[in-house]
PDB file as gemmi writes it, atoms N, CA and C in Angstrom:
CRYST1    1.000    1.000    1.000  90.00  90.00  90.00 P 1                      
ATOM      1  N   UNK A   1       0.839  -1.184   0.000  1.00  0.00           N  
ATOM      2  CA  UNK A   1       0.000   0.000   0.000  1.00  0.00           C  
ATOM      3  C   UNK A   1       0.886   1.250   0.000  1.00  0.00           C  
ATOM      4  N   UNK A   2       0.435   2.332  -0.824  1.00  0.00           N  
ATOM      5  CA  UNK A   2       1.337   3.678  -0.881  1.00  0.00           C  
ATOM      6  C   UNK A   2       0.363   4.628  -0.769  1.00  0.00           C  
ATOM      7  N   UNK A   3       1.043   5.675   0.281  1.00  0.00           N  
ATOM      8  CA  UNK A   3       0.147   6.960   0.992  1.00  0.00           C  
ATOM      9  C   UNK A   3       1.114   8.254   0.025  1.00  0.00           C  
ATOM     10  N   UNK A   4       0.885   8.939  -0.571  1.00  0.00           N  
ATOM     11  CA  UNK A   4       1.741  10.427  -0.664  1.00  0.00           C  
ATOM     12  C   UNK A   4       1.662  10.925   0.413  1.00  0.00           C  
ATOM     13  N   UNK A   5       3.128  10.903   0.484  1.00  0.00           N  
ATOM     14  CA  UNK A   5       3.993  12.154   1.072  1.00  0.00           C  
ATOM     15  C   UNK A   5       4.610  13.170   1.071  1.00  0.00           C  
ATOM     16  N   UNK A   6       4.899  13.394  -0.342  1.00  0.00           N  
ATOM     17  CA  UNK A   6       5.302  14.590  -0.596  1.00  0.00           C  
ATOM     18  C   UNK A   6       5.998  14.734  -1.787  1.00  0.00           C  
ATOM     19  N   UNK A   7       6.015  16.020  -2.633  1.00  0.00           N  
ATOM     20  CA  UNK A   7       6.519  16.349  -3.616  1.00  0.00           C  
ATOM     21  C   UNK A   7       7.749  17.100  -3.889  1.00  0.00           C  
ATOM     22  N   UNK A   8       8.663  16.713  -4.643  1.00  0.00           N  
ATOM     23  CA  UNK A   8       9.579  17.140  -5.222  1.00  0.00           C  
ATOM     24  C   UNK A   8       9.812  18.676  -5.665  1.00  0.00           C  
ATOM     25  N   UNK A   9      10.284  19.539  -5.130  1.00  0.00           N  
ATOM     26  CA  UNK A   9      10.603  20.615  -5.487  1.00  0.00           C  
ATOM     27  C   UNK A   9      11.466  20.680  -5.882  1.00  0.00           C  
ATOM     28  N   UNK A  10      12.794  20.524  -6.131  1.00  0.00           N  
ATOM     29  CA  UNK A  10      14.209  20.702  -6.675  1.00  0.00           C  
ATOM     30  C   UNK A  10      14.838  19.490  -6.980  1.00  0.00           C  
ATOM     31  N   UNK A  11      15.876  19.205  -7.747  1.00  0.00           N  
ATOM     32  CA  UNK A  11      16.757  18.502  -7.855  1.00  0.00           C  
ATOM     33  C   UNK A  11      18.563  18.751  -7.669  1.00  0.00           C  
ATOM     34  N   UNK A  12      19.244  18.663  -6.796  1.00  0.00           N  
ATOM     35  CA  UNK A  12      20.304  19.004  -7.043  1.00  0.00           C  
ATOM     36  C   UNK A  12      21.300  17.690  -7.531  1.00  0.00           C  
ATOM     37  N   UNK A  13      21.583  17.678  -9.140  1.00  0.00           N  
ATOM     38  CA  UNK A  13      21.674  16.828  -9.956  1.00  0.00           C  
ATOM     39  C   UNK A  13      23.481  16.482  -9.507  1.00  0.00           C  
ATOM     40  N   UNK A  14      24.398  17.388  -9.123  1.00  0.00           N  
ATOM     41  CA  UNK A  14      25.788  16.942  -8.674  1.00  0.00           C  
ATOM     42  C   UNK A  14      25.923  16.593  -7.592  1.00  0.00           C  
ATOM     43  N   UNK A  15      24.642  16.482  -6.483  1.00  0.00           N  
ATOM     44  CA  UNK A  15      24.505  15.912  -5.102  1.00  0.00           C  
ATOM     45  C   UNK A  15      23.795  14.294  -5.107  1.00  0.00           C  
ATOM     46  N   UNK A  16      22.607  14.051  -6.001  1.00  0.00           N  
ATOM     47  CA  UNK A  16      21.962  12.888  -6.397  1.00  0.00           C  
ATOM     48  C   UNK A  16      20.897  13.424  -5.037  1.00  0.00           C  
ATOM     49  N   UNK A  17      20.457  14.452  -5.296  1.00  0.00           N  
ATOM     50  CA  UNK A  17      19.528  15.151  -3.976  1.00  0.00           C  
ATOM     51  C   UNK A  17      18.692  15.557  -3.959  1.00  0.00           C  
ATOM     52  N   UNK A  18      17.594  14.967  -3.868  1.00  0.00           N  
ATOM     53  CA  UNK A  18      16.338  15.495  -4.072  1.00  0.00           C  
ATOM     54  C   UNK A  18      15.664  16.542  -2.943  1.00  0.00           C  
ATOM     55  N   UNK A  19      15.150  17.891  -3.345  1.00  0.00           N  
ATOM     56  CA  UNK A  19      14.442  18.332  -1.937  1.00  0.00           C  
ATOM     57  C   UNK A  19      12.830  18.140  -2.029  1.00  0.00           C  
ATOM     58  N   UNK A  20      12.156  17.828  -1.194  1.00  0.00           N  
ATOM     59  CA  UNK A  20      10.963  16.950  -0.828  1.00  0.00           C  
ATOM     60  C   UNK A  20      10.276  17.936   0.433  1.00  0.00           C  
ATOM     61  N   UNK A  21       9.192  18.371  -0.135  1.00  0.00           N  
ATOM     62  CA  UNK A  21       8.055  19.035   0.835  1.00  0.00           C  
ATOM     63  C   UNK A  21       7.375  17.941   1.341  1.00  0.00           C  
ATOM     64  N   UNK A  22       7.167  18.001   2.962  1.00  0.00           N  
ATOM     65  CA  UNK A  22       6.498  16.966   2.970  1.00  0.00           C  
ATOM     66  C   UNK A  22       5.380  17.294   3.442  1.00  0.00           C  
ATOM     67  N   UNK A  23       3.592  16.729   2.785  1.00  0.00           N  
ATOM     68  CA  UNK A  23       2.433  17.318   2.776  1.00  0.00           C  
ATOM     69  C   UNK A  23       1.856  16.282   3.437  1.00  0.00           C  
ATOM     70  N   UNK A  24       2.173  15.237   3.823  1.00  0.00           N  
ATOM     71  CA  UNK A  24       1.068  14.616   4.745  1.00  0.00           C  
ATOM     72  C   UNK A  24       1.975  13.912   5.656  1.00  0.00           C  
ATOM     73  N   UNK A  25       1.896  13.185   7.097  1.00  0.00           N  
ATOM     74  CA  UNK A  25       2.208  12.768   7.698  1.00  0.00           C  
ATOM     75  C   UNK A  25       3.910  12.589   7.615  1.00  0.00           C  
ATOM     76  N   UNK A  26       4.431  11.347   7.941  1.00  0.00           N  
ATOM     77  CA  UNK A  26       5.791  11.623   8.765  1.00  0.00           C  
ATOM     78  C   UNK A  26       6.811  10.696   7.880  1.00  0.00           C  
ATOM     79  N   UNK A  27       7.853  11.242   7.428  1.00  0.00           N  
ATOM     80  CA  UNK A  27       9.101   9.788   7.047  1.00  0.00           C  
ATOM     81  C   UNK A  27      10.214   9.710   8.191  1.00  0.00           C  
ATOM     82  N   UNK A  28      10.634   8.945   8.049  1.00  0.00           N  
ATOM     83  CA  UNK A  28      11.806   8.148   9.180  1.00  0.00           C  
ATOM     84  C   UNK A  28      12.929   7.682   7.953  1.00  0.00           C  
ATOM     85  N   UNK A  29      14.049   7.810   8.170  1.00  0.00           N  
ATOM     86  CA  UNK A  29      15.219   6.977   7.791  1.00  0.00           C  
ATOM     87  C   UNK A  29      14.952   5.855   8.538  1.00  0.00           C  
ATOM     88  N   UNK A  30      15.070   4.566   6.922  1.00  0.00           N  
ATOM     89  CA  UNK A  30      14.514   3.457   7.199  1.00  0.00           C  
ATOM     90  C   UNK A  30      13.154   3.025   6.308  1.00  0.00           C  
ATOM     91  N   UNK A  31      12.579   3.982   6.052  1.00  0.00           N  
ATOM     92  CA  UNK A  31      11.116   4.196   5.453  1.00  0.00           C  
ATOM     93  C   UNK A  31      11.060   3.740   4.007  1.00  0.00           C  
ATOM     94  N   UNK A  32      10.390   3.200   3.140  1.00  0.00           N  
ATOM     95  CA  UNK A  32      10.760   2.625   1.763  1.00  0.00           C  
ATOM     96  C   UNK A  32       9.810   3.802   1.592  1.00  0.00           C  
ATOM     97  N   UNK A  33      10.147   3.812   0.128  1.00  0.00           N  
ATOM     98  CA  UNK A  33       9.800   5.349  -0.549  1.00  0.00           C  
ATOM     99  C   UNK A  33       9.477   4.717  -1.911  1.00  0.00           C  
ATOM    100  N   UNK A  34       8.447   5.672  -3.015  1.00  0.00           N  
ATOM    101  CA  UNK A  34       8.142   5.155  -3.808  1.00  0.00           C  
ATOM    102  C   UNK A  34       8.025   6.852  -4.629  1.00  0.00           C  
ATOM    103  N   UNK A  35       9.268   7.063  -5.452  1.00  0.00           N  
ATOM    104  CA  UNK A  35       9.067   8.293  -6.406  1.00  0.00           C  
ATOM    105  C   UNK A  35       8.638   8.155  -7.777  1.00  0.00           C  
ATOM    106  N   UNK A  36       7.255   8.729  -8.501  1.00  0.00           N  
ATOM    107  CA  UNK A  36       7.075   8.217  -9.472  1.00  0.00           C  
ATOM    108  C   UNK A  36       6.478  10.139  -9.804  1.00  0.00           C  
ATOM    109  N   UNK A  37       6.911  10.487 -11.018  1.00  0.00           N  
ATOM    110  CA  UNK A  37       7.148  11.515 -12.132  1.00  0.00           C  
ATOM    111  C   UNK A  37       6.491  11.257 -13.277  1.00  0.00           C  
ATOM    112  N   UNK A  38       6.955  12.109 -14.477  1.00  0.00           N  
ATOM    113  CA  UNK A  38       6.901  12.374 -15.935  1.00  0.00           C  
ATOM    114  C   UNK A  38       7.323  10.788 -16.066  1.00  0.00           C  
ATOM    115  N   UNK A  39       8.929  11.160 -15.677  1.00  0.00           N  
ATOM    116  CA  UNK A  39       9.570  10.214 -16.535  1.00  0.00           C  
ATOM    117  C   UNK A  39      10.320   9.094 -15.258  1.00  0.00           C  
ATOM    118  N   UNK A  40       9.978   9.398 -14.274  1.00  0.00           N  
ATOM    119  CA  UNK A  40      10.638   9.011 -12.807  1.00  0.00           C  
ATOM    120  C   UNK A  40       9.727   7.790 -12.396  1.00  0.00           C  
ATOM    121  N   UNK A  41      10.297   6.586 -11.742  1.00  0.00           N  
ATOM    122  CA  UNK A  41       9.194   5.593 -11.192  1.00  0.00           C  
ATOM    123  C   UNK A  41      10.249   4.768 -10.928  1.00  0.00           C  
ATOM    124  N   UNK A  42      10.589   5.275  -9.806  1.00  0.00           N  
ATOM    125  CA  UNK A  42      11.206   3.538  -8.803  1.00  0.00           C  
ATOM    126  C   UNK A  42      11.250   3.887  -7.158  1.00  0.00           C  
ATOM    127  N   UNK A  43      11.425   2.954  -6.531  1.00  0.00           N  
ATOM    128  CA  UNK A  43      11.418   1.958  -5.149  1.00  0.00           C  
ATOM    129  C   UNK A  43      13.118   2.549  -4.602  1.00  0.00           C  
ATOM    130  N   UNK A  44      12.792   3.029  -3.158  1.00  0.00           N  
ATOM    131  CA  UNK A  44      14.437   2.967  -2.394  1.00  0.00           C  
ATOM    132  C   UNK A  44      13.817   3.312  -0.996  1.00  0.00           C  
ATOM    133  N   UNK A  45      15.399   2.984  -0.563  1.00  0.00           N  
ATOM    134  CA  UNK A  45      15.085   3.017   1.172  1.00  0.00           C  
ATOM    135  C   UNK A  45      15.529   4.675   1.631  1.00  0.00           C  
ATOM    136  N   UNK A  46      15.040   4.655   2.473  1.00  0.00           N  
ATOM    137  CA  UNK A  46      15.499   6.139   2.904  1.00  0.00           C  
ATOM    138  C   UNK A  46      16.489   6.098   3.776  1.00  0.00           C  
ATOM    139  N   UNK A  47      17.438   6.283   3.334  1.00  0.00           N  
ATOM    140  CA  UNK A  47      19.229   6.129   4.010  1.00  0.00           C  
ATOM    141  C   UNK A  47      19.762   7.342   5.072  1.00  0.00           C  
ATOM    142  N   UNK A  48      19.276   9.029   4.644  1.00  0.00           N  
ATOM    143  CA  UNK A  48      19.432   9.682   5.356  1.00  0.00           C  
ATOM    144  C   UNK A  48      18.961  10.869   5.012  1.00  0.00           C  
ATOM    145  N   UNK A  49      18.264  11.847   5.477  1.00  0.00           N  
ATOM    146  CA  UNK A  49      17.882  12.983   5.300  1.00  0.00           C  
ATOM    147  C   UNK A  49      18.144  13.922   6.213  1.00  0.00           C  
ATOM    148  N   UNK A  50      18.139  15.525   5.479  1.00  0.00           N  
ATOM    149  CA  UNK A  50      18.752  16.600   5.965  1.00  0.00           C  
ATOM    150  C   UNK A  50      17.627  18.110   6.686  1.00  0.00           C  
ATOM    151  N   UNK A  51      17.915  18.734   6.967  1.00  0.00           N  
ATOM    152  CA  UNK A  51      17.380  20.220   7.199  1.00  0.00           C  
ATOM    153  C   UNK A  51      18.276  20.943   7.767  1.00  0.00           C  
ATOM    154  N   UNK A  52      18.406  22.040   6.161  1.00  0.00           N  
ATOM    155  CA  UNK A  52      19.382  22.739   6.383  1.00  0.00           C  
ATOM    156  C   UNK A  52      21.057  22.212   6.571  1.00  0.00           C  
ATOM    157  N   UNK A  53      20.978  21.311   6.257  1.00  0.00           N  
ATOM    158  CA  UNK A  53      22.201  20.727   6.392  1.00  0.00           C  
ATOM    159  C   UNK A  53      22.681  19.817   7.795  1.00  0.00           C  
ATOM    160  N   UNK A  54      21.213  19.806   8.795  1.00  0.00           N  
ATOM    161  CA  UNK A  54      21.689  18.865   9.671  1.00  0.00           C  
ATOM    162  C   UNK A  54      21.318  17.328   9.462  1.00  0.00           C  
ATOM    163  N   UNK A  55      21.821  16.149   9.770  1.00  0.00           N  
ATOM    164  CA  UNK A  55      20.637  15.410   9.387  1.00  0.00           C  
ATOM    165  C   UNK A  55      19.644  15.244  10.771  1.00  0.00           C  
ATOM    166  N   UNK A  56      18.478  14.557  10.237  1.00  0.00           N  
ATOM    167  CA  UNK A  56      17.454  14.077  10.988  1.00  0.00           C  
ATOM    168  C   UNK A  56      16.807  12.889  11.222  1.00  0.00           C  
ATOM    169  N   UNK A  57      16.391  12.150  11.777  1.00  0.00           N  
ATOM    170  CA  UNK A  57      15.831  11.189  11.870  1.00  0.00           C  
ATOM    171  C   UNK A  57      14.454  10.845  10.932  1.00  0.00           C  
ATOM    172  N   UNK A  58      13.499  11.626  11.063  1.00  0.00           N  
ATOM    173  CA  UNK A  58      12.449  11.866  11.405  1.00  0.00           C  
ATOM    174  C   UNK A  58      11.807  13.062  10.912  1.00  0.00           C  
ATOM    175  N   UNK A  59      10.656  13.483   9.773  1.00  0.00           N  
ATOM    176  CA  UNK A  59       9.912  14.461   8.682  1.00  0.00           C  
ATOM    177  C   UNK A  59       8.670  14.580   8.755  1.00  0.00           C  
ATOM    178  N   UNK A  60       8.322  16.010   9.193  1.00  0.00           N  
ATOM    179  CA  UNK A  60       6.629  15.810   9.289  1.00  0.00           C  
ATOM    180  C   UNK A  60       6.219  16.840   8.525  1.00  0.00           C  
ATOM    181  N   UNK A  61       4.611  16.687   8.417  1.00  0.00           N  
ATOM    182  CA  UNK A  61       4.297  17.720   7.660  1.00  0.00           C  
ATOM    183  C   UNK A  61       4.483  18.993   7.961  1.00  0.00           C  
ATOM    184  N   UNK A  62       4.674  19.883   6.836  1.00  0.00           N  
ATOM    185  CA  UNK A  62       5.371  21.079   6.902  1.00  0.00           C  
ATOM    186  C   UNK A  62       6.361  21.315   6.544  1.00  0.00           C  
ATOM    187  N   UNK A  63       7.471  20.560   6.674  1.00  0.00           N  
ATOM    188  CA  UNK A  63       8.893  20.651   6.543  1.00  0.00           C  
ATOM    189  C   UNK A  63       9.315  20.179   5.410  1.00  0.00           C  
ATOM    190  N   UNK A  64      10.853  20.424   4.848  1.00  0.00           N  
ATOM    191  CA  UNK A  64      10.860  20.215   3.125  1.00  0.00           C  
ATOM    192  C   UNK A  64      12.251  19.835   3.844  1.00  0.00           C  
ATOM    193  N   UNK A  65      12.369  18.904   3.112  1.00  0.00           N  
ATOM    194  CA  UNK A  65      13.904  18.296   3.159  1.00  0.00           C  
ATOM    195  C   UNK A  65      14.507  17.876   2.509  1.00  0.00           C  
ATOM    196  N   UNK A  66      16.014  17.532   2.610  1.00  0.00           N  
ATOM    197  CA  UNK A  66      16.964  17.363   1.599  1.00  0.00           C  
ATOM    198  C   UNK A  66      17.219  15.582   1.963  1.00  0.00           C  
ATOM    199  N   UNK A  67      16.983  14.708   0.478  1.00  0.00           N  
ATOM    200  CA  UNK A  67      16.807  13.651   0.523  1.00  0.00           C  
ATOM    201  C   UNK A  67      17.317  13.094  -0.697  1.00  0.00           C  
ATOM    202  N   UNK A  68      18.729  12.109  -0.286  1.00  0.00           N  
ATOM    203  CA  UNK A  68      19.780  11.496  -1.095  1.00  0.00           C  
ATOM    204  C   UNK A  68      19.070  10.797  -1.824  1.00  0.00           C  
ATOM    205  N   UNK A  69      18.963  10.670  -3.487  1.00  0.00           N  
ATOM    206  CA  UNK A  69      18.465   9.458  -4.495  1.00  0.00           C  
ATOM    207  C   UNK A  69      18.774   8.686  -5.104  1.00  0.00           C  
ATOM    208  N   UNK A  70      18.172   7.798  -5.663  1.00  0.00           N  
ATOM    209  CA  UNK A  70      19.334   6.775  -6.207  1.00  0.00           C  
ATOM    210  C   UNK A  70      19.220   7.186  -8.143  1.00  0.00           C  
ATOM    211  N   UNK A  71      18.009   7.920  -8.087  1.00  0.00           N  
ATOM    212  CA  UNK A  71      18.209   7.792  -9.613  1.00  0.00           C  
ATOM    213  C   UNK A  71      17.703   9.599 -10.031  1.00  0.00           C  
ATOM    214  N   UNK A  72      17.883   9.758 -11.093  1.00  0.00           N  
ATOM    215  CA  UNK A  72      17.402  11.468 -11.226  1.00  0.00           C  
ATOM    216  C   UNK A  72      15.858  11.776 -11.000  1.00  0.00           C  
ATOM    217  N   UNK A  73      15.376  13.055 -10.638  1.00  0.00           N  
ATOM    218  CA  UNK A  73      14.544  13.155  -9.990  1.00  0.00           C  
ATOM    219  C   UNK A  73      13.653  14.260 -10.601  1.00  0.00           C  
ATOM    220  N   UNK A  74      12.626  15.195 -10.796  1.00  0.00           N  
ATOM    221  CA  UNK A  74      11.849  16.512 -11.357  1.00  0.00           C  
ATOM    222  C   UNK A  74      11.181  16.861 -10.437  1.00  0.00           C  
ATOM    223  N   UNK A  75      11.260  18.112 -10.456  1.00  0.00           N  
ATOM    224  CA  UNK A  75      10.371  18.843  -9.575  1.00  0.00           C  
ATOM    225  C   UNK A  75       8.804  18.515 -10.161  1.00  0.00           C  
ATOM    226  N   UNK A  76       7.756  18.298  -9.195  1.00  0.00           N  
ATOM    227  CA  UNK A  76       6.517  18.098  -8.995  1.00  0.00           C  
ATOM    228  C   UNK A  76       6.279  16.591  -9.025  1.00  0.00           C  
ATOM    229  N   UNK A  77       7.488  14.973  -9.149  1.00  0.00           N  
ATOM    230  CA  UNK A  77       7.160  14.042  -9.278  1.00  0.00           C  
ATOM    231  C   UNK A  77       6.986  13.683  -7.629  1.00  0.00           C  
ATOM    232  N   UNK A  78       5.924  12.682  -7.562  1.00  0.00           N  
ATOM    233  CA  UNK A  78       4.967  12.696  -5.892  1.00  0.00           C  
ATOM    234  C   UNK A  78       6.172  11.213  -5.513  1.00  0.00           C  
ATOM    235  N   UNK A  79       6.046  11.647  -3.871  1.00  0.00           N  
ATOM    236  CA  UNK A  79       6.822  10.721  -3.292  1.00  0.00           C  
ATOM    237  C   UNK A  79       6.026  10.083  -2.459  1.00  0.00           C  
ATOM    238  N   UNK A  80       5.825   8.914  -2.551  1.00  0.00           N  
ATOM    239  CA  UNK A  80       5.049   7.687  -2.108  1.00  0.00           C  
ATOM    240  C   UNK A  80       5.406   7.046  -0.294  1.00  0.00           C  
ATOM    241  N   UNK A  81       4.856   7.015   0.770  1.00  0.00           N  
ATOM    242  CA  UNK A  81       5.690   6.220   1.620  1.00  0.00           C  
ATOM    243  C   UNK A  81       4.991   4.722   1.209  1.00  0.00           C  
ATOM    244  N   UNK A  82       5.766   3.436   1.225  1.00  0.00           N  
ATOM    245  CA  UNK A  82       5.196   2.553   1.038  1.00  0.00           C  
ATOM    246  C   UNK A  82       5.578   1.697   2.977  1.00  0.00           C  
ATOM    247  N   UNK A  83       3.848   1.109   2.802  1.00  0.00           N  
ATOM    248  CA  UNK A  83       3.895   0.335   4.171  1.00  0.00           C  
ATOM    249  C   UNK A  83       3.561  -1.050   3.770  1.00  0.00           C  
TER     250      UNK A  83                                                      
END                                                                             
């Protein structure tokens, strides 16, 4: 089952870094993730995420964060938590 969590605002393409608003409930490092786009659609674990450059555990709504990817990414493609 996959809930959206949040959308893609930026890509920083020499980091492999996606930044991610997050609009409904909470991610955790650890969390399987499901990014699907235009042209974007695959499956990864969430290894570590940032704010502002610290990392964090733990993402709730409201907050936009900086989140390592495994493959290239577009602004407005929706990020999936899968449970």
């Amino acid at each position: 089952m996959e809930e959206e969590i949040g959308r893609v605002t930026h890509y920083f393409s020499h980091l492999a870094v996606a930044v991610v608003d997050i609009t409904n409930g909470t991610l955790n490092v650890g969390d399987t993730i499901h990014i699907k786009g235009h042209t974007s659609d695959f499956t990864q674990k969430v290894e570590s995420m940032q704010i502002e450059h610290d990392s964090i555990e733990s993402a709730k709504t409201g907050q936009s964060i900086g989140l390592r990817v495994k493959e290239h990414v577009r602004e407005h493609d929706v990020v999936y938590k899968v449970s």
